[in-house]
Backbone bond lengths (Angstrom), bond angles and torsions (degrees), N, CA, C in turn:
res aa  C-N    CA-C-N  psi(-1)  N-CA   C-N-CA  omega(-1)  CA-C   N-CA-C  phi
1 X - - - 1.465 - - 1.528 111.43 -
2 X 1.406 132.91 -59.82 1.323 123.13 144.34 1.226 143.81 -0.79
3 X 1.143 77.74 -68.62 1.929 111.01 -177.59 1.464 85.66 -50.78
4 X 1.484 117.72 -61.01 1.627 109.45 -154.18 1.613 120.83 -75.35
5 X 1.420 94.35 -35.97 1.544 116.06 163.83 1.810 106.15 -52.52
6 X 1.120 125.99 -49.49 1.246 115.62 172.72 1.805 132.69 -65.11
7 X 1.881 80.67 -34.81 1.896 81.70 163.20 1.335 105.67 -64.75
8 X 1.214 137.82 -61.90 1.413 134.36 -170.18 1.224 106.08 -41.18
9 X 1.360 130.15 -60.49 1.415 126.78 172.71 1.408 127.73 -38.93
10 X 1.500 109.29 -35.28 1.080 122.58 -172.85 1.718 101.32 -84.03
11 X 0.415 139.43 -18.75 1.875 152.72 -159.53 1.580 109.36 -98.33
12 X 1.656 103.63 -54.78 1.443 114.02 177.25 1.766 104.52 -57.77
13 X 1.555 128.32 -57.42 1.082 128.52 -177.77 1.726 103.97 -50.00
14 X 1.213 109.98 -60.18 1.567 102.73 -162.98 1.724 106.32 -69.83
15 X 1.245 119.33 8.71 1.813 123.19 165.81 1.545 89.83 -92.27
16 X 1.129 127.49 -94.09 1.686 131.74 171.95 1.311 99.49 13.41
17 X 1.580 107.29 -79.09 1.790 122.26 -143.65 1.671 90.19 -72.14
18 X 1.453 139.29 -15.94 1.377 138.30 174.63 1.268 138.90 -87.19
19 X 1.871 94.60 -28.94 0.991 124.72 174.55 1.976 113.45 -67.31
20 X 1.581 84.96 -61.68 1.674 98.03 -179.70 1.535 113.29 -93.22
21 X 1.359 117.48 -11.61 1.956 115.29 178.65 1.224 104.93 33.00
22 X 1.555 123.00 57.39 1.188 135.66 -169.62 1.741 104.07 -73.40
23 X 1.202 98.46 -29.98 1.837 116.21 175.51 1.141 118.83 -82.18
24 X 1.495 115.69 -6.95 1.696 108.87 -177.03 1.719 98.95 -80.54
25 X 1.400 103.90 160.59 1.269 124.03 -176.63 1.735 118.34 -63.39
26 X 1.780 122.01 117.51 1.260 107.96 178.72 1.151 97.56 -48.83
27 X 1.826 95.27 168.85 1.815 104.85 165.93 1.584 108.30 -103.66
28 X 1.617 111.92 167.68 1.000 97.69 -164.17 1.855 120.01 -77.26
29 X 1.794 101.66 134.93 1.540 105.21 -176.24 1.862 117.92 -52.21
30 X 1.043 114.91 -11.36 1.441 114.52 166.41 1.583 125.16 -83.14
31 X 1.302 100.54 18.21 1.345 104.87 171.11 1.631 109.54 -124.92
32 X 1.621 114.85 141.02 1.229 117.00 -171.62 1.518 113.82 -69.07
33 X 1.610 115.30 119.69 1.757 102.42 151.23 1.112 128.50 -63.98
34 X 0.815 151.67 113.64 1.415 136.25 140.54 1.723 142.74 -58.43
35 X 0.714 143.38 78.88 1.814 148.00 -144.63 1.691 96.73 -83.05
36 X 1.080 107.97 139.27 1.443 122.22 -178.73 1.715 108.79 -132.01
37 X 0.963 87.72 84.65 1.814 112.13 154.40 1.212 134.32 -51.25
38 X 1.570 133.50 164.57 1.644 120.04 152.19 1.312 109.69 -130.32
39 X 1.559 89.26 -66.50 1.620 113.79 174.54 1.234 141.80 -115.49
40 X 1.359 117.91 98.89 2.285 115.82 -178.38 1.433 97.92 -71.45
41 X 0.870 106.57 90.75 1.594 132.42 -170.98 1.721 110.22 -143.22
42 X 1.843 104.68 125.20 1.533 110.27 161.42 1.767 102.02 -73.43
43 X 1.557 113.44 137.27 1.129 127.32 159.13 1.388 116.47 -43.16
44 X 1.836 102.25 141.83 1.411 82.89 -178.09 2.122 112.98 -106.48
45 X 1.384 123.18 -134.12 1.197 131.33 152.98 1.524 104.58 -39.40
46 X 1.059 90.14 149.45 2.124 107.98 -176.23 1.339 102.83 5.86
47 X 1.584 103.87 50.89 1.794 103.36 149.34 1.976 106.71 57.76
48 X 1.396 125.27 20.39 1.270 102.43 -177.20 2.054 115.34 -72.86
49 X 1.313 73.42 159.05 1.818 77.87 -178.48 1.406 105.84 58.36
50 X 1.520 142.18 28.26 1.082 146.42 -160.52 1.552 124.73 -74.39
51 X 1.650 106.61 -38.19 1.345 120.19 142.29 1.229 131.63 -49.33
52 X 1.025 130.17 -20.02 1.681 141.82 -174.12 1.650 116.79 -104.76
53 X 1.503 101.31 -6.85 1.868 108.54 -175.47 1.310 111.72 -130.95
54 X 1.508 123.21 66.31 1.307 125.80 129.01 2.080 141.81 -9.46
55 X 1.512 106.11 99.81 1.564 83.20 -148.28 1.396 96.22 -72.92
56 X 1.861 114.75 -167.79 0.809 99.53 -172.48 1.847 106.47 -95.64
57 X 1.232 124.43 3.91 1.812 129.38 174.07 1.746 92.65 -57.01
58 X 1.984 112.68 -52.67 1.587 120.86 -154.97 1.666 94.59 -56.09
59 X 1.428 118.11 -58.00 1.301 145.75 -126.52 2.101 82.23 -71.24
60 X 1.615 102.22 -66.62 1.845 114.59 175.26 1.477 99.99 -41.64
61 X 1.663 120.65 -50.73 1.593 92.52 -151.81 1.642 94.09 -83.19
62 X 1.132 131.37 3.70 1.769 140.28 -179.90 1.978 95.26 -77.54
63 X 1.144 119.99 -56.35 1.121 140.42 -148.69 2.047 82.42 -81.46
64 X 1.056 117.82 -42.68 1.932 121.86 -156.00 1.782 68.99 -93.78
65 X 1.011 150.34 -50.54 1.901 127.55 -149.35 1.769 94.07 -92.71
66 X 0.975 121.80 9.18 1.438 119.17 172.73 1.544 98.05 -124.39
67 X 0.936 150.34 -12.75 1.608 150.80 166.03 1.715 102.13 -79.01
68 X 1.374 111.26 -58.00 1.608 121.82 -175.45 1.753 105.59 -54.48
69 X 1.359 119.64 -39.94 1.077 153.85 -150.62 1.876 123.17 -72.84
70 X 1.619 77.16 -32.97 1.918 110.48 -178.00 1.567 99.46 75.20
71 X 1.376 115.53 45.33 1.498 112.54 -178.59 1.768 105.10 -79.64
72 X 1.099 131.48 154.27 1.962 118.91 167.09 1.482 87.21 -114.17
73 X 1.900 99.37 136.09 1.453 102.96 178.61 1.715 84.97 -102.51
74 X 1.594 105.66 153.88 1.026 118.97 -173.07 1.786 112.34 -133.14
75 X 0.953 145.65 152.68 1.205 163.66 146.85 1.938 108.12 -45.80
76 X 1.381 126.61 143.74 1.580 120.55 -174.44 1.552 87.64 -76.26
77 X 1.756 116.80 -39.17 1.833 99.79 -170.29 1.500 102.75 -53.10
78 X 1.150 124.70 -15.38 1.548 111.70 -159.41 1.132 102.99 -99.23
79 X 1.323 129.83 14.05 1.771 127.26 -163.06 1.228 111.40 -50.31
80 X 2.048 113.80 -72.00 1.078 126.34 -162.87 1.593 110.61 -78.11
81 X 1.614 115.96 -2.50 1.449 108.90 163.46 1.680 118.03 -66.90
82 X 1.672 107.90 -34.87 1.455 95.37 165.43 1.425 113.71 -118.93
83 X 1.351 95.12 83.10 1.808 96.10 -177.22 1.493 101.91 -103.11
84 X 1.438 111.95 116.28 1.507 132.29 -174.37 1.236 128.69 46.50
85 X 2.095 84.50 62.70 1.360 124.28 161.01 1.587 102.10 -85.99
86 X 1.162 111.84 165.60 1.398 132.09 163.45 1.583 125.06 -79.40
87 X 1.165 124.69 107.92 1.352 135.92 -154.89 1.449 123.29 22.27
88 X 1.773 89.00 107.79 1.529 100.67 -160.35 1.885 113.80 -122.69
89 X 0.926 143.52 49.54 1.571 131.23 -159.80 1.525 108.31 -96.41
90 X 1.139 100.05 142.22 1.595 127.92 153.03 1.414 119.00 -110.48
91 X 1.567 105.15 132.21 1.292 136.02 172.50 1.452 125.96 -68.09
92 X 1.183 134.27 92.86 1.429 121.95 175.53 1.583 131.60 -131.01
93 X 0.927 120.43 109.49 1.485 153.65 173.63 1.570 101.09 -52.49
94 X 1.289 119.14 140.32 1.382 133.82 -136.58 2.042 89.48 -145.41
95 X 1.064 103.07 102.03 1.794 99.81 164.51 1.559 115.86 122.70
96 X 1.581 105.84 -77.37 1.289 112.23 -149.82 1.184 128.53 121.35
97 X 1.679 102.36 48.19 1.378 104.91 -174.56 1.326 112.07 -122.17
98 X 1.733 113.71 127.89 1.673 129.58 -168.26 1.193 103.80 -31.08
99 X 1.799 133.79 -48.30 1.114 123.12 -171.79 1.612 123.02 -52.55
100 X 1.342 109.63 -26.08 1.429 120.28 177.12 1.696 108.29 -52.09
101 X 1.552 114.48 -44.95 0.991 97.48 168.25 1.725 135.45 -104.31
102 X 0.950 107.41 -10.26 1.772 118.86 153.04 1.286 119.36 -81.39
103 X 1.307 146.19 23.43 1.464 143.53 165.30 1.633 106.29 -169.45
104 X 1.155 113.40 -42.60 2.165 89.04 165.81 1.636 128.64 -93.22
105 X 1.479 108.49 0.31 1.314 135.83 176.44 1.524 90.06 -43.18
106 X 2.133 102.61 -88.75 1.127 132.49 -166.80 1.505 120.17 -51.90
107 X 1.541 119.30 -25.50 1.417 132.03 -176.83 1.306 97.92 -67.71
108 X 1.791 113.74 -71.45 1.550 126.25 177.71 1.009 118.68 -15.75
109 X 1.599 126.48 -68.10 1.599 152.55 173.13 1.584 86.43 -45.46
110 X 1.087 127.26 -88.07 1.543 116.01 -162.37 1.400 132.93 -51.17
111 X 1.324 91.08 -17.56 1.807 107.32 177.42 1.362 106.80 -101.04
112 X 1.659 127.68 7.85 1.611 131.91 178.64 1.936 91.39 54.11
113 X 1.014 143.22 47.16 1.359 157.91 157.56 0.930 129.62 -79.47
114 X 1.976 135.91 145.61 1.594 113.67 -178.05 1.113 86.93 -122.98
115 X 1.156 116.80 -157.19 2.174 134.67 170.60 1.449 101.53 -170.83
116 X 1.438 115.88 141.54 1.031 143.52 122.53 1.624 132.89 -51.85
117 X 1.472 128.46 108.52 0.568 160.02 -172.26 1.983 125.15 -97.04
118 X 1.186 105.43 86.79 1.502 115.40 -170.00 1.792 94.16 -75.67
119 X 0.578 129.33 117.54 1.996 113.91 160.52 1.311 116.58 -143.84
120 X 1.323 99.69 127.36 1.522 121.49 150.49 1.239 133.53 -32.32
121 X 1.341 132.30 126.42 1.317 139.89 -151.92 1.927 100.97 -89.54
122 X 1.054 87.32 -46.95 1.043 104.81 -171.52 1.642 132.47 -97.93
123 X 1.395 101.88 36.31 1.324 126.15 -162.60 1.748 130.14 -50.50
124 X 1.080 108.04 -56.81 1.030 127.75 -166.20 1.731 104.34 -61.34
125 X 1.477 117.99 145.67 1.617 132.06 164.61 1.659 88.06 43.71
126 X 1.377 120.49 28.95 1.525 105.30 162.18 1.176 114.51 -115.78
127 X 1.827 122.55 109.75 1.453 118.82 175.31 1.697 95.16 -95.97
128 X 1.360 105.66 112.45 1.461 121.22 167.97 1.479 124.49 -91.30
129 X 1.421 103.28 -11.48 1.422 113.34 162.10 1.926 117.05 -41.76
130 X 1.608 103.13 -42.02 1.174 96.65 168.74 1.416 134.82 -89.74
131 X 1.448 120.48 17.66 1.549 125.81 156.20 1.779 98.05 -65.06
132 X 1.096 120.25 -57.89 1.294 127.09 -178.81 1.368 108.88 -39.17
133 X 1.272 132.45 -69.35 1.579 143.38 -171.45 1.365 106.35 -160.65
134 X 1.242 105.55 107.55 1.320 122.93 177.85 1.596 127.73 -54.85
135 X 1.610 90.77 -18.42 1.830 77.92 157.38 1.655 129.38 -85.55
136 X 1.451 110.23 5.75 0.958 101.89 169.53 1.740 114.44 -93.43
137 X 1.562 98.12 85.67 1.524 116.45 173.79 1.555 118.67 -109.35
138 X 0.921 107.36 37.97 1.337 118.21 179.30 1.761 117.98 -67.74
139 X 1.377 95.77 -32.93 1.664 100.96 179.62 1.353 126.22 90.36
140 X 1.917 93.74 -2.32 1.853 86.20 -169.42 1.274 109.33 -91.51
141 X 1.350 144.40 -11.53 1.188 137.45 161.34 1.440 112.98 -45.72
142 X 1.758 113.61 -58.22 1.470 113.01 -167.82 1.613 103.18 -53.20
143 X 1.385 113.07 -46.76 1.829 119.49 -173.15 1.232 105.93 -68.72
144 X 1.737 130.88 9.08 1.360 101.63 -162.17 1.960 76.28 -96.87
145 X 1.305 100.91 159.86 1.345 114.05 -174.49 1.878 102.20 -74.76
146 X 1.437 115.94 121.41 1.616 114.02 161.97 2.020 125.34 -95.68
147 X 1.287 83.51 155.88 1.817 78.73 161.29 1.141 121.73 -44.21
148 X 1.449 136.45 142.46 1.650 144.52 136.14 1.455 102.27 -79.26
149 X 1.395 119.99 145.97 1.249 147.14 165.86 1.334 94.56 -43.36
150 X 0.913 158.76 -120.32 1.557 153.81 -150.94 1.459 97.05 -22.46
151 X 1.645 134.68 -73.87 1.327 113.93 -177.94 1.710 122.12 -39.61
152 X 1.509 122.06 -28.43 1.154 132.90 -162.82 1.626 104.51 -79.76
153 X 1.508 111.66 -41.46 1.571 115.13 155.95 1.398 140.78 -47.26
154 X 1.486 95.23 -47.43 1.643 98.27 167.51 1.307 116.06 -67.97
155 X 1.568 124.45 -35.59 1.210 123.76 176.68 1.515 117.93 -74.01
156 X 1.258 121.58 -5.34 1.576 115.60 165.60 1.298 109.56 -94.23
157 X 1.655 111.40 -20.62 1.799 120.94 -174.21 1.540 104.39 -66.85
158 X 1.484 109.49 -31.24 0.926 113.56 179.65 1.632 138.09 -83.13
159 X 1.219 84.94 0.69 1.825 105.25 157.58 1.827 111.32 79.76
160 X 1.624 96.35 -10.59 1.565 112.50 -168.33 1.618 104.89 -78.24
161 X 1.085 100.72 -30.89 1.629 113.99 -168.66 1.559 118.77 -114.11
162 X 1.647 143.64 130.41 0.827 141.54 118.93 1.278 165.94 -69.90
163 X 1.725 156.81 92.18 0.984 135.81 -139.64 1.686 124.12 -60.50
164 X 1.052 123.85 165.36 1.560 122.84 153.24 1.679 95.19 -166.71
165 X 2.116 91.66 160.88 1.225 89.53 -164.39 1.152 112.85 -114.51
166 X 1.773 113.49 160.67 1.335 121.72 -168.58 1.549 103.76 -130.82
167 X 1.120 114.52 68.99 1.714 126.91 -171.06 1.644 125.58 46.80
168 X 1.104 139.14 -172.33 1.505 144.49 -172.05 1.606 102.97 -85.56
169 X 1.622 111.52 -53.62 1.466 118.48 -154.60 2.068 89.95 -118.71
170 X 1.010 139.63 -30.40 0.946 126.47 -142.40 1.459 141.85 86.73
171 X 1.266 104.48 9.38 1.738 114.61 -164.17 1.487 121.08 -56.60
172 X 1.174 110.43 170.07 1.730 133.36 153.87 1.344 117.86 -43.88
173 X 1.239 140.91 91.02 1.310 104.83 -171.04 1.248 114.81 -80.33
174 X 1.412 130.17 -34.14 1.403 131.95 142.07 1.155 133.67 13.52
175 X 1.420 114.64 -57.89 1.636 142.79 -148.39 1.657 87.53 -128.01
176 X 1.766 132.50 14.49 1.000 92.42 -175.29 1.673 99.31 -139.09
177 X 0.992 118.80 172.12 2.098 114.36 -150.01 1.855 92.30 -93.81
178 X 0.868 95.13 143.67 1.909 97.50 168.27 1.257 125.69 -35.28
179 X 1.676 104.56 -48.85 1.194 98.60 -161.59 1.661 109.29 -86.93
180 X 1.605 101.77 9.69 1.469 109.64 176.22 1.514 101.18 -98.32
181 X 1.233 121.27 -41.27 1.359 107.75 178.45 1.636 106.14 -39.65
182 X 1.409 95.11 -71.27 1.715 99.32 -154.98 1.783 90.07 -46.09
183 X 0.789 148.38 -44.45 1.428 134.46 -157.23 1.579 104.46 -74.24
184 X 1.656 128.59 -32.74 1.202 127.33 -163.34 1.806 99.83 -79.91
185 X 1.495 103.20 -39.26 1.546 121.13 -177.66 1.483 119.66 -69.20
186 X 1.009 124.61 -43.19 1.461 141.86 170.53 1.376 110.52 -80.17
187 X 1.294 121.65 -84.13 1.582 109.58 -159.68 1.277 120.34 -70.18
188 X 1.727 118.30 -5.24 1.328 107.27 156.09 1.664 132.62 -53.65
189 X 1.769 102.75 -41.14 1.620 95.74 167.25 1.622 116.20 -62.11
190 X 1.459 109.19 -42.86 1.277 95.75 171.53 1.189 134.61 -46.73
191 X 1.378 118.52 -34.59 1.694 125.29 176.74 1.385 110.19 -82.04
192 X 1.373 145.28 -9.61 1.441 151.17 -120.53 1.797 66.03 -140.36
193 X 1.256 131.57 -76.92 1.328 131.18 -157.40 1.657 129.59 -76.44
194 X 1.388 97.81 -2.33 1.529 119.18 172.50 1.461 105.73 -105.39
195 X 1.288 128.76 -36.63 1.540 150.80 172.72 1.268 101.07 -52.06
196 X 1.519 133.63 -81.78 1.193 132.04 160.78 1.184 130.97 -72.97
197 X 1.237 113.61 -15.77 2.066 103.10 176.38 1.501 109.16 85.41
198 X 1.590 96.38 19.21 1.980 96.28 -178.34 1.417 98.54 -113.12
199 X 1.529 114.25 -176.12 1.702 133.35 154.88 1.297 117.91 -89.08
200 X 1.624 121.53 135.63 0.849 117.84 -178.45 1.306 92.74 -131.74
201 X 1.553 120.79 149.65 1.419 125.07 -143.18 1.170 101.10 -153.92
202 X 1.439 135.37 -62.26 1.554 131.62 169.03 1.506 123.03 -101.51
203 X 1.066 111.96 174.77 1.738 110.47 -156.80 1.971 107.70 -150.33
204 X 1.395 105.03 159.63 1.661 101.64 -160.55 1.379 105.35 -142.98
205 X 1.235 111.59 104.19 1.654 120.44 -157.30 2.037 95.50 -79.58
206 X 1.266 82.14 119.93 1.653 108.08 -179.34 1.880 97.48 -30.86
207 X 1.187 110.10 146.89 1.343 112.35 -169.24 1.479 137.87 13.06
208 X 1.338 95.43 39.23 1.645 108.64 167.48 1.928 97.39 65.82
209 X 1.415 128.04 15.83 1.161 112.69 -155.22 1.535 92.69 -125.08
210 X 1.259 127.55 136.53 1.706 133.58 -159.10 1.059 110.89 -170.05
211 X 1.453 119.35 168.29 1.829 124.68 176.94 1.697 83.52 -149.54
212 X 1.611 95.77 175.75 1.553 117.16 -169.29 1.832 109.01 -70.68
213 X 1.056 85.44 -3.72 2.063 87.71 -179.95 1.730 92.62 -92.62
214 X 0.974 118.01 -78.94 1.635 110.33 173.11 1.284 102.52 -19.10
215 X 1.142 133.16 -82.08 1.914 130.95 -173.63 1.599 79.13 -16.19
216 X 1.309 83.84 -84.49 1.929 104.62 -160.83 1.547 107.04 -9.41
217 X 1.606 129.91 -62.40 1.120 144.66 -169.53 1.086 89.68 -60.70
218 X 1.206 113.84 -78.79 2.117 98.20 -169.76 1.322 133.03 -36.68
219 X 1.406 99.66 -54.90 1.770 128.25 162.67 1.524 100.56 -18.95
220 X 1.575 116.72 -69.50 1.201 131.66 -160.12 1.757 113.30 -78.37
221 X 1.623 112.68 9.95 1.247 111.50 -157.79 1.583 89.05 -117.50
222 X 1.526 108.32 -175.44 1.619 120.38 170.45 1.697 109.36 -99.08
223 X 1.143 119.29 24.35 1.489 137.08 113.15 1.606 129.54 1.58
224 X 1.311 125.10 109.82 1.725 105.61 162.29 0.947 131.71 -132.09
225 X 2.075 105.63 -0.47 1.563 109.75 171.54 1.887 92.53 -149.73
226 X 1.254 106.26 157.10 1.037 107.18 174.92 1.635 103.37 -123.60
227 X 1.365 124.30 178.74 1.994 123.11 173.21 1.212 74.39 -160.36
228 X 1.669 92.80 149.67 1.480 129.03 -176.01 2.070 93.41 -120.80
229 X 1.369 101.11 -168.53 1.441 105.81 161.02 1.905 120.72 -117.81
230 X 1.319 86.14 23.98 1.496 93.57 -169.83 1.717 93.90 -75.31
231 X 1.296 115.11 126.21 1.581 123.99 174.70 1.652 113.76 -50.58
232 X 1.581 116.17 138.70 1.281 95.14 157.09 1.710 99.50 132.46
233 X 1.258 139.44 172.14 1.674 134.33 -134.00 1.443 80.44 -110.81
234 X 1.362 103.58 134.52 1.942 110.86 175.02 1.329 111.96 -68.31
235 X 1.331 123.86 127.16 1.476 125.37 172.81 1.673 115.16 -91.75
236 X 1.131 106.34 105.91 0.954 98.08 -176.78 1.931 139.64 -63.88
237 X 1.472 80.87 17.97 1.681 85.88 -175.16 1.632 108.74 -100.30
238 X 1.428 96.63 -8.04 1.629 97.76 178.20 1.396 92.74 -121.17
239 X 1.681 119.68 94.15 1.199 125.76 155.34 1.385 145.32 -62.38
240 X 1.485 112.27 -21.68 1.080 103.64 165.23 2.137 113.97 -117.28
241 X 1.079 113.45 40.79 1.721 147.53 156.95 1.127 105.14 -114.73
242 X 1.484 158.50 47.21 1.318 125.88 170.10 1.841 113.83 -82.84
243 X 1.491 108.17 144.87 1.006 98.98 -167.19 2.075 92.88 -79.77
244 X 1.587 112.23 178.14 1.392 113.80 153.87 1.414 119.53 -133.78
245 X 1.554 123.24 -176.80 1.305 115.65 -169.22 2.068 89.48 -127.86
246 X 1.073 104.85 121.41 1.405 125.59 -177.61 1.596 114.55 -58.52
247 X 1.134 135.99 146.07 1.075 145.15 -171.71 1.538 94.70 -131.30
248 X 1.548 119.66 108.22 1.185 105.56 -173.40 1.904 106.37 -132.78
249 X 1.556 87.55 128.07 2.125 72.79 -179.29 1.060 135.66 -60.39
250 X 1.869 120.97 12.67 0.924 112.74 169.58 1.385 129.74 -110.92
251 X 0.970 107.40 32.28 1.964 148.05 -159.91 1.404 97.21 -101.86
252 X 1.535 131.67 112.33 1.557 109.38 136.32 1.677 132.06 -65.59
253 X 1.138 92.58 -177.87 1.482 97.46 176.30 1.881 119.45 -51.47
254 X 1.183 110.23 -39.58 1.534 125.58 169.57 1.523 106.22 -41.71
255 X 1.277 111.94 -75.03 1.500 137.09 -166.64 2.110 97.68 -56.42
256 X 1.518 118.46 -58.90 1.027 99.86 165.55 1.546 149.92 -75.16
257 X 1.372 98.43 5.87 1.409 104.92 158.87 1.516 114.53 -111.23
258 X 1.191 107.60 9.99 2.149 123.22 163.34 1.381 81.63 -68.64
259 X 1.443 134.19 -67.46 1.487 127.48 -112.99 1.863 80.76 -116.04
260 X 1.132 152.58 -8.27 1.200 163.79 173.43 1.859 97.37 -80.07
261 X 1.342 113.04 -38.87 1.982 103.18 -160.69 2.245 80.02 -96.91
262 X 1.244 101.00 -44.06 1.861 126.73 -166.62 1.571 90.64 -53.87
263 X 1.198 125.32 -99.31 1.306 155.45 -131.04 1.771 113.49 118.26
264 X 1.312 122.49 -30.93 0.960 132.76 -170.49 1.859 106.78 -136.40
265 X 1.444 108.53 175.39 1.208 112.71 172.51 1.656 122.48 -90.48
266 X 1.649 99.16 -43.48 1.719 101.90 -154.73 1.624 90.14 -177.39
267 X 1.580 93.95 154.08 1.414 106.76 160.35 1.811 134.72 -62.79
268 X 1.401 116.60 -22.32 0.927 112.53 -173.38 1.391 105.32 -136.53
């Protein structure tokens, strides 16, 4: 009985120590995080989209351990102004979702905080989750409530927020023809920067999912950083690859300051 009680013991630790790689080596603090957000959102029924909704209690005490912390929040235009400064992150929000501006708006402001802002042109009643895999027909993306352009104004008026773009529709890029990329990739900043009357400067390839011709398109654009969703500390020598470090609601507080010192949380 021991015996078995001790394997179990022994088993639980080596899930823990894989889970959280509480022992792996920080990375180095002179390199920028970047945190990639979606939604300051309470979870809803059976947890859908649960990874993607950060509440808003998680989102403040994230925002207060990087203020307490001597973190500088930065803007993506501002990347390469502090490139291998000493604790440096930018915030960026992924879509176009209302909560951005009814619950991380007001946090930001209180935490003297900015964000980056990826958004979709084409936001509204579009669940694009299912270009990706069509069983994801669930519908809750299209129902989840987005920004209107007037909210999107005050939030640039407000100096807290910057835009960058994340295509017209959201697509596949996979599934989608060249000469559609360049149009989904490009003329969204163009419309994003005539729309509001701002600069838009870095860009966020629809589900973190890309090949070396996409680079190419950006490469070739008025473009100066790109983010993927690949986990892990942005290098700043590959500007338009930067990796990011996920903010995920199903993370405690532990796990997001693993993946804040890490790049990541854990092996498994």
């Amino acid at each position: 009985m021991l015996i078995t009680i001790a394997i179990i013991l022994d088993l639980l630790i080596i899930l823990f120590s894989l889970k959280y790689a509480w022992w792996y080596p920080k990375a180095d603090m002179n390199k920028t995080r970047i945190m990639m957000y979606h939604m300051i959102s309470r979870q809803q029924n059976k947890g859908k989209k649960s990874g993607l909704r950060v509440s808003p209690e998680m989102f403040e005490r994230q925002l207060k351990y990087f203020k307490d912390n001597g973190w500088k929040f930065i803007k993506m235009s501002e990347l390469q102004d502090y490139k291998n400064e000493n604790k440096v992150v930018a915030i960026t929000f992924d879509d176009g979702y209302l909560d951005n501006y009814t619950q991380a708006l007001p946090l930001l402001k209180k935490y003297e905080a900015c964000a980056t802002l990826y958004l979709v042109i084409d936001r509204h009643q579009n669940d694009w989750s299912v270009k990706k895999n069509p069983k994801h027909n669930s519908g809750v993306l299209a129902n989840e409530e987005k920004l209107s352009d007037d909210h999107i104004k005050e939030m640039l008026d407000s100096g807290v927020f910057e835009l960058g773009g994340h295509t017209i529709t959201h697509p596949y890029l996979p599934n989608t023809s060249t000469e559609d990329k360049k149009y989904e990739m490009i003329e969204c900043k163009n419309i994003l920067e005539s729309t509001f009357n701002t600069k838009v400067s870095s860009f966020a390839y629809p589900f973190g999912i890309y090949n070396d011709d996409d680079v190419e398109i950006i490469k070739t654009s008025d473009y100066e950083s790109a983010v993927t969703t690949g986990e892990g500390i942005a290098n700043s020598n590959s500007p338009l690859e930067l990796k990011r470090i996920k903010a995920s609601g199903k993370d405690n507080f532990f796990a997001f300051k693993l993946r804040v010192q890490k790049g990541f949380r854990g092996f498994i």
